[in-house]
C-alpha positions as CSV (number, residue, x, y, z in Angstrom):
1,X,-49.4,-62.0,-3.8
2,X,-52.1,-59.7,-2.5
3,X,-54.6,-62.1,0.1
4,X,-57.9,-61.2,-1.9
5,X,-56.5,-62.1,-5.1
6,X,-54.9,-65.5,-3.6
7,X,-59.1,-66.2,-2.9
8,X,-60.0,-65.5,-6.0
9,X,-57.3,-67.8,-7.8
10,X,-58.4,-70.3,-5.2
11,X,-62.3,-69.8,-5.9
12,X,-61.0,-70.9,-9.4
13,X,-59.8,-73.2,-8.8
14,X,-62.3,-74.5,-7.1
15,X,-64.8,-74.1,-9.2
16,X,-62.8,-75.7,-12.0
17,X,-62.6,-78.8,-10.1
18,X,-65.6,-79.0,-9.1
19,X,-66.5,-79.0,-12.7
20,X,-64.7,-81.9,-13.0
21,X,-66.0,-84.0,-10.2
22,X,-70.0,-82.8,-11.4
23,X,-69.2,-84.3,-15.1
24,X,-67.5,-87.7,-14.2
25,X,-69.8,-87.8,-11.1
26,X,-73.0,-88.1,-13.7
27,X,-70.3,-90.0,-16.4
28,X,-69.7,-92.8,-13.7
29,X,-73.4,-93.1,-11.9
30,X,-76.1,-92.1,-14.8
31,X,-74.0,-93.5,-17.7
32,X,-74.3,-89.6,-19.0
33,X,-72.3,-88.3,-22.1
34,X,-70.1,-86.2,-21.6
35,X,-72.4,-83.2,-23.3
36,X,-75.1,-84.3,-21.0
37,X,-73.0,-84.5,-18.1
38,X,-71.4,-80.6,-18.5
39,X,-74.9,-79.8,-19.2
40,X,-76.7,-80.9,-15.9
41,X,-73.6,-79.9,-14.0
42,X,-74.1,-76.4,-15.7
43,X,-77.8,-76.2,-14.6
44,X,-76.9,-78.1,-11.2
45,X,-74.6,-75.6,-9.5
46,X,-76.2,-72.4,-11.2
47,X,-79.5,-73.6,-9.7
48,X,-81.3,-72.5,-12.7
49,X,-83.7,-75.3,-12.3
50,X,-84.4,-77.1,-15.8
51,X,-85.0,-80.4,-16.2
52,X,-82.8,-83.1,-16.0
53,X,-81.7,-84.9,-19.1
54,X,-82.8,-88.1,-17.9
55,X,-85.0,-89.6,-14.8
56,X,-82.0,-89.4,-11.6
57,X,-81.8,-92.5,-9.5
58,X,-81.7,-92.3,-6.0
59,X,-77.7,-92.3,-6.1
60,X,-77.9,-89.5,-8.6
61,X,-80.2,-87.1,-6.7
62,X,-78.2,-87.5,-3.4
63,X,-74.8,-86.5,-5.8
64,X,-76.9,-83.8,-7.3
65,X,-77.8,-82.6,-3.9
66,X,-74.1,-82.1,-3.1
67,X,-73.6,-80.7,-6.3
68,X,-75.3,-78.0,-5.5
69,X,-74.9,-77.8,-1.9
70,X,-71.1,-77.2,-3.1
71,X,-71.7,-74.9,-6.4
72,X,-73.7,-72.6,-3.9
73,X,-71.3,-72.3,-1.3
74,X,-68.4,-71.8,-3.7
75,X,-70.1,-69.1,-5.9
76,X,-71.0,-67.0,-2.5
77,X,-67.6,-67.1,-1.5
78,X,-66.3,-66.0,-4.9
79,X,-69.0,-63.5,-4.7
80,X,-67.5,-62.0,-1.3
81,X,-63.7,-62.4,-2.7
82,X,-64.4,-60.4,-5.9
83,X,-66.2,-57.6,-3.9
84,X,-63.7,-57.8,-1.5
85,X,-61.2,-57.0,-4.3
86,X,-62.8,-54.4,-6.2
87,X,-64.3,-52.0,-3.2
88,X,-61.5,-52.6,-0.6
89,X,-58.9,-51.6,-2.8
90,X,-57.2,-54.8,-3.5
91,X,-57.2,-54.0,-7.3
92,X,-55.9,-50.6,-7.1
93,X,-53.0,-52.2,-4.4
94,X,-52.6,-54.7,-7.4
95,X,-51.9,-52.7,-9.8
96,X,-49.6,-50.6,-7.7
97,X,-47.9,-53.6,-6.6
98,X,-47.3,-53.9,-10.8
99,X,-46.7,-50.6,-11.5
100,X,-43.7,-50.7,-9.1
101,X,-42.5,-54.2,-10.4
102,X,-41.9,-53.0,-13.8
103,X,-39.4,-49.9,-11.9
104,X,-37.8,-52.3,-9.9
105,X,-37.1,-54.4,-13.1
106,X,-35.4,-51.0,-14.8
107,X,-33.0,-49.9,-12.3
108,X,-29.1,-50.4,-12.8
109,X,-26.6,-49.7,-10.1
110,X,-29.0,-49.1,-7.2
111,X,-28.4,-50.0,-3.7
112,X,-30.8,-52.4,-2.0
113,X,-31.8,-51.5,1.6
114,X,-32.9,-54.6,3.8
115,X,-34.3,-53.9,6.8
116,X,-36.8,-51.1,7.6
117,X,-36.0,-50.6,11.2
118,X,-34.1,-47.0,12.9
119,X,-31.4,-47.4,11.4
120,X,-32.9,-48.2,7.4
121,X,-35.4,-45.2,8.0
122,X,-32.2,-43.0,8.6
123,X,-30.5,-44.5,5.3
124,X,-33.8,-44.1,3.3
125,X,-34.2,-40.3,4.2
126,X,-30.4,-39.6,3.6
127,X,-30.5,-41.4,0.5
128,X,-33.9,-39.6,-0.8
129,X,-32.0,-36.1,-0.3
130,X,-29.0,-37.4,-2.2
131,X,-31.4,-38.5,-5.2
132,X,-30.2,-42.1,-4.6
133,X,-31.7,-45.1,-6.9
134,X,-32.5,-48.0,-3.7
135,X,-34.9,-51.2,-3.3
136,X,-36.3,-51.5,0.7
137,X,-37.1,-54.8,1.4
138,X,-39.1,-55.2,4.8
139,X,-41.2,-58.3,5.9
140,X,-43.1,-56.3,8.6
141,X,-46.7,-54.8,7.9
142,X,-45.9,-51.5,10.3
143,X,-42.9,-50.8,8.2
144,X,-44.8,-51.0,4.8
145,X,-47.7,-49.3,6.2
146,X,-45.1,-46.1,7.5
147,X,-43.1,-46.3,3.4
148,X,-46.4,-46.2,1.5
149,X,-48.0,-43.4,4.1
150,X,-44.8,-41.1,4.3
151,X,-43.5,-41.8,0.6
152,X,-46.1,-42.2,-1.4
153,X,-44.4,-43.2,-4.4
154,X,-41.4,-42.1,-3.8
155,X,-39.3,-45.4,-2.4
156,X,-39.6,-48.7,-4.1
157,X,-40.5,-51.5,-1.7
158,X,-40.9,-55.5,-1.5
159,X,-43.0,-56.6,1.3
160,X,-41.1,-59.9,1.7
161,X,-38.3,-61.9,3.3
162,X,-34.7,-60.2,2.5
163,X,-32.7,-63.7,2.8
164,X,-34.9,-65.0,0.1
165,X,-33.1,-65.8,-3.4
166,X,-36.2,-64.8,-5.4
167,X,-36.5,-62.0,-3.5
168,X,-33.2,-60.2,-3.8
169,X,-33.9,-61.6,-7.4
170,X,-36.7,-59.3,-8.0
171,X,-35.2,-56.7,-6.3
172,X,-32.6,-56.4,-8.7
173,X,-29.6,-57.8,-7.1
174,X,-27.9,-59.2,-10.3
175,X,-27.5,-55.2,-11.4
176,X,-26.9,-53.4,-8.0
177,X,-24.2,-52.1,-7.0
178,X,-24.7,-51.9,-2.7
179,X,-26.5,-54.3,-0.6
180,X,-27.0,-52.5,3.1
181,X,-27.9,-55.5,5.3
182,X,-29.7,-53.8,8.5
183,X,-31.6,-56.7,9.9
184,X,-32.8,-57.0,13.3
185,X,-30.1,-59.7,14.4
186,X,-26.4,-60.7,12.9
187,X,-27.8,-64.4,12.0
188,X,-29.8,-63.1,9.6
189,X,-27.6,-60.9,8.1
190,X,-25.0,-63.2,7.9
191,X,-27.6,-65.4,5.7
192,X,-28.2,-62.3,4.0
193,X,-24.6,-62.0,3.3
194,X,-24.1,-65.5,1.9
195,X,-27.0,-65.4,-0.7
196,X,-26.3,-61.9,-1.6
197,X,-22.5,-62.9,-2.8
198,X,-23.8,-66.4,-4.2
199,X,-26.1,-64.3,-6.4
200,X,-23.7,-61.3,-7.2
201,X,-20.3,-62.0,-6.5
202,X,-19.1,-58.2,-7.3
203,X,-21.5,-56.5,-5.4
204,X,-20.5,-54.3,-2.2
205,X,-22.2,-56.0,0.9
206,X,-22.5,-53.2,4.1
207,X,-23.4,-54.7,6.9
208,X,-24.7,-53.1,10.6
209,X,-23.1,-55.8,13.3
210,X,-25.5,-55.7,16.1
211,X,-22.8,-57.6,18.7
212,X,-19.2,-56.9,18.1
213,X,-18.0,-60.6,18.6
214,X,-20.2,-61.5,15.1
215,X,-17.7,-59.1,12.8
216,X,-15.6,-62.3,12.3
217,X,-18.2,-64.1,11.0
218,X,-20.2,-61.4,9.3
219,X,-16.7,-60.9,7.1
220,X,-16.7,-64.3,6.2
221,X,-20.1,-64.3,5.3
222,X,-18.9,-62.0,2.6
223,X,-19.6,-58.2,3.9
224,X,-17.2,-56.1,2.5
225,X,-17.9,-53.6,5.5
226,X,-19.2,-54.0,8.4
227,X,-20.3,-51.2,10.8
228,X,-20.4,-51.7,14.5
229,X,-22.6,-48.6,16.0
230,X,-21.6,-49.6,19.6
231,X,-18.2,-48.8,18.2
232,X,-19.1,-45.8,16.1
233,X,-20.8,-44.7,19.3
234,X,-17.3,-45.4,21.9
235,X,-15.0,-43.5,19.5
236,X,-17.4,-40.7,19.5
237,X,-17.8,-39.9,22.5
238,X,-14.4,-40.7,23.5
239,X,-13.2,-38.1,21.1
240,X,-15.8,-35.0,22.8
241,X,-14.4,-36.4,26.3
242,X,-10.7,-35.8,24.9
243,X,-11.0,-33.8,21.5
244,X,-13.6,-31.7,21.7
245,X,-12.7,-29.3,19.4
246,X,-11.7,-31.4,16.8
247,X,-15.4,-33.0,16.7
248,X,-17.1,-29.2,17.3
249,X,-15.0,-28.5,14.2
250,X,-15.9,-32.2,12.1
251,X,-19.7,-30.6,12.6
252,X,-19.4,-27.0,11.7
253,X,-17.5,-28.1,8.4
254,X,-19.7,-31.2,7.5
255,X,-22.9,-28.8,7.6
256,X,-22.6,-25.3,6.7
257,X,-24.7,-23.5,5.3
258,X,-27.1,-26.5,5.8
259,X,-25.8,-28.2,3.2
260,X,-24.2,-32.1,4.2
261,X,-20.3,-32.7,3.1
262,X,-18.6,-35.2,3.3
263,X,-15.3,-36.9,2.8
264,X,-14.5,-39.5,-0.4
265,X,-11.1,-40.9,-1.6
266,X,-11.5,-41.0,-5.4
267,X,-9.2,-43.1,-7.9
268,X,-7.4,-41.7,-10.7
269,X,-8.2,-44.0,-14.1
270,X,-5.6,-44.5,-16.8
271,X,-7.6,-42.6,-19.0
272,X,-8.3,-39.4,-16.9
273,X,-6.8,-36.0,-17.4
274,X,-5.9,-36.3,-14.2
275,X,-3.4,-38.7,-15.0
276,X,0.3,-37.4,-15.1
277,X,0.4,-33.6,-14.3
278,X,1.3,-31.6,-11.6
279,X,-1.8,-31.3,-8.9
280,X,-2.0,-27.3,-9.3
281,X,-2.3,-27.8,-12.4
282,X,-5.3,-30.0,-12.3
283,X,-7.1,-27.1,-10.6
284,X,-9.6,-29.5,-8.9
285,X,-10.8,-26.6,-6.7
286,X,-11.6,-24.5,-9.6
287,X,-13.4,-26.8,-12.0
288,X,-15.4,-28.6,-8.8
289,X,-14.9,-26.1,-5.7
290,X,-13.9,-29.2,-3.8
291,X,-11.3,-28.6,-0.9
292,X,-7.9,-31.6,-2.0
293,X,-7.4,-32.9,2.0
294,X,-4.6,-35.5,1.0
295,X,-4.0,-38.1,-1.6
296,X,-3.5,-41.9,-1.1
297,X,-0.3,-42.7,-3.1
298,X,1.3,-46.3,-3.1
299,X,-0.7,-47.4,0.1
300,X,1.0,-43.8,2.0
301,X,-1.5,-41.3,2.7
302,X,0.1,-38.1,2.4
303,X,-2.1,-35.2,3.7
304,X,-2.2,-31.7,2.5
305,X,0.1,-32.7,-0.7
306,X,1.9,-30.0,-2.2
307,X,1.1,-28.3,-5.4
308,X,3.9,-30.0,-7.3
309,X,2.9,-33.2,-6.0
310,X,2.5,-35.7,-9.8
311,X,-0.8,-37.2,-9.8
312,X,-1.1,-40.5,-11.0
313,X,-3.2,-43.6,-12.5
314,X,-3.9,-45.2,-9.5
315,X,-3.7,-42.2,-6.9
316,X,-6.6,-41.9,-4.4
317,X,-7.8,-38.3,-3.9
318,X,-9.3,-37.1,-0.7
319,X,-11.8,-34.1,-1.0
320,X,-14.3,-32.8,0.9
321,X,-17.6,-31.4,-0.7
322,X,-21.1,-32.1,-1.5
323,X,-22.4,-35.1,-3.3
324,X,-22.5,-33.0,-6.5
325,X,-19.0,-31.6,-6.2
326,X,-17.8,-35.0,-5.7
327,X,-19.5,-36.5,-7.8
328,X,-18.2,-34.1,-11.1
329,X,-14.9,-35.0,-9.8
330,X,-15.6,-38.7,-10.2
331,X,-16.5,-37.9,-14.1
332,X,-13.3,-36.2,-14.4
333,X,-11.3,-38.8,-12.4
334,X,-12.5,-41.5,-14.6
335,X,-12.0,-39.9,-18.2
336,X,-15.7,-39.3,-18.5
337,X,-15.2,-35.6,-18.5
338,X,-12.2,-34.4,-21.0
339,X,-10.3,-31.2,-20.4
340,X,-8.3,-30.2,-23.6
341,X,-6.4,-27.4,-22.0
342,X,-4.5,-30.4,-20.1
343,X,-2.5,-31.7,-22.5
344,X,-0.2,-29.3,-22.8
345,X,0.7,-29.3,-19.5
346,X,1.3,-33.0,-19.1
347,X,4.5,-34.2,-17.5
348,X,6.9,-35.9,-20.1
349,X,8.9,-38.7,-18.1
């Protein structure tokens, strides 16, 4: 909750107490009613200056004296919050923080991003080009300040702690599909592991592992994968020192034409078209202009398969494309998509 608003709820409360004690206070030492007592605590702390209801004893005017001593005090502070609120922008930053609430509370197989450091600005901009549904969760002011700045409305943020149940609660963790842990150390993303999976058992945990002797316990934590950039980094540049042309080639074919590819094994469904013909015959380049590298069959992966190769349920397909090329083969993969030509041509075993 916003700061100014937590003083107003507190000036409130305050003032609602103090209510109270002004009431019994004139109840217990002027043997008031309980009419007469709201009345002169009314009067007291708004320092309109009417009459009391009855002559005060001495013990009376020194409470009365505090009364409004206290009622003064409070209403100038309340005074200042309320300002505060309205011509700082705390309202309008309210509201916002509402407005977003409400789309946080709508989305359905989104990923959640914790962590706003290099490496979660690098997934938030990649995921913004592929039109990607995501939830950042950052603690740190700097990295709020830089998501409402740069993105306006645009990315969905929590300003909170990531390894909070309520928090990944609110971010929508029971309906996402990806949690991306990329914390600044592996202790809290290990926590962030655990209560992730307590809270969604099926969801897909991805966690950066800062120090390569934490994998071990960052997999029993829960992460389904687990990313080591030291490592990422070794194999990389052990491949230019040995390969080079195979990685020259990797980055001419992953960005032509300025367009990102990439690679994706996608599984056949019982109910696809996909299921039980001939691979030239589901003429996957035709219908999606993706390029077939190889196909996962049985646990064997079997590179550049063969026209006549039978596709499966079950078979993996590896293609190479955009995210829109791949993801039309998905659809067609998983029966969304129905091709009546095909069933003409379907293998009878």
């Amino acid at each position: 909750m916003d700061r100014e608003l937590k003083k107003i709820l507190i000036f409130i409360e305050l003032l609602v107490l103090i209510f109270i004690l002004g009431v019994l206070g004139y109840v217990v030492i002027e043997g008031y009613s309980l009419f007469d007592a709201l009345y002169m605590t009314v009067i007291t702390i708004s320092t309109v200056g009417f009459e009391e209801v009855h002559k005060l004893s001495n013990t009376g005017k020194i409470f009365t004296m505090f009364l409004i001593l206290s009622g003064v005090t409070l209403v100038l502070y309340g005074l200042s919050s309320i300002t505060s609120f309205f011509i700082e922008g705390e309202l309008k930053n309210y509201l916002k923080g509402v407005k977003m609430k409400k789309k946080i509370s709508k989305l359905k197989n989104h990923y959640i991003i914790c962590g706003y450091g290099k490496t979660g600005r690098k997934i938030v901009e990649e995921f913004l080009k592929l039109g990607k549904e995501f939830v950042v969760i950052e603690n740190e002011d700097e990295g709020i300040l830089e998501l409402e700045t740069k993105y306006k409305d645009k990315v969905l943020f929590i300003k909170d702690d990531s390894t909070k149940d309520e928090v990944l609660i609110e971010a929508g963790i029971e309906k996402a599909k990806t949690l991306i842990a990329v914390l600044s150390t592996d202790a809290e993303n290990v926590f962030l592991s655990l209560t992730a999976k307590s809270l969604n058992k099926k969801l897909k945990v991805i966690v950066r592992a800062v120090e390569q002797n934490n994998e071990r316990k960052l997999k029993k934590a829960g992460a389904d994968f687990i990313i080591s950039p030291v490592e990422i980094a070794a194999q990389r540049i052990i491949s230019t020192a040995l390969k080079p042309g195979v990685v020259n080639f990797l980055d001419v074919v992953t960005s032509i034409g300025g367009e990102d590819l990439r690679l994706e094994l996608i599984k056949i469904s019982k109910d696809s078209d996909l299921d039980n013909i001939l691979l030239k015959d589901a003429r996957i380049p035709q219908k999606t202009d993706l390029i077939v590298i190889g196909m996962k069959k049985e646990k064997k992966m079997i590179l550049n398969p063969l026209s006549m190769t039978i596709l499966e349920y079950g078979d993996e397909l590896l293609v190479m494309g955009n995210e829109k090329q791949i993801e039309q083969l998905k659809k067609i993969a998983s029966g969304d998509i129905k091709d009546r030509g095909v069933e003409n041509i379907k293998i009878q075993l």
